[in-house]
N, C-alpha and C positions, 0 to 999 in steps of 0.2 A: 637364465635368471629372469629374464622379464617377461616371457609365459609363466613361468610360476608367480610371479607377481598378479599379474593379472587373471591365471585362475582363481588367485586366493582373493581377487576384490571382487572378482565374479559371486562366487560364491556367498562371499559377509554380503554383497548387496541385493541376491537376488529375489529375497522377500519383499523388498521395494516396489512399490507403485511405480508406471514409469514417466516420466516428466514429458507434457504437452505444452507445445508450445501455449497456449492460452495461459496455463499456469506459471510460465515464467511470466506472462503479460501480467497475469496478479500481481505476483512478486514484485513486478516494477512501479507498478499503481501502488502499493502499501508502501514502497520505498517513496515515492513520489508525496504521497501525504503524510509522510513521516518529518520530507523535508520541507512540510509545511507549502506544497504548490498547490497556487487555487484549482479551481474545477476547470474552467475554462483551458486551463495549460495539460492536466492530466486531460481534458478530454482530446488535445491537439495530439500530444504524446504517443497517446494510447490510439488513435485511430477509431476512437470511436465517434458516432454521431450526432450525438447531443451530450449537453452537460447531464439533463435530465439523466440517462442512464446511466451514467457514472455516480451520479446521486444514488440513484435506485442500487445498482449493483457496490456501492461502496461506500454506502452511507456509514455505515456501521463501524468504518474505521477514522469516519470523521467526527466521531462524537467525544474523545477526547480533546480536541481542537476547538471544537465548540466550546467546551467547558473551559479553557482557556479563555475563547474570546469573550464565554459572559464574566469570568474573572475581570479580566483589564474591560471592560464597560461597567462592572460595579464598583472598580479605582475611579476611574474616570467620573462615574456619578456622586462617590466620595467627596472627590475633589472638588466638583463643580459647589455641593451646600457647603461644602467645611471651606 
């Protein structure tokens, strides 16, 4: 039974790409800025060597975050006239 299981997931999966270790390291960095960790901690993490390239290579999923933080700094400039 359990070769046939495993032919049958052989087969549904074998049109797949197959997963590199660098792409689970994505996976972990998008998970990482998901939960909100600065650059400096995803660059510790991750093994890579500067913030800067963590920038460079993942800016692009920090731009939701961004938008965030100019939210709560235009409360914050609210608050301060009103």
């Amino acid at each position: 039974m359990h070769l046939f299981l495993a032919a049958d997931l052989r087969d549904r999966t074998s049109d797949l790409t197959p997963l590199r270790i660098h792409d689970l390291r994505h996976t972990a960095v998008g998970l990482w800025i998901a939960a909100s960790a600065n650059t400096l901690e995803i660059t510790g993490r991750a093994g890579h060597s500067s913030s800067a390239f963590v920038l460079h290579r993942y800016g692009r999923l920090l731009d939701p975050a961004r938008s965030e933080t100019t939210d709560r700094l235009e409360e914050m400039a609210r608050g301060a006239v009103g």
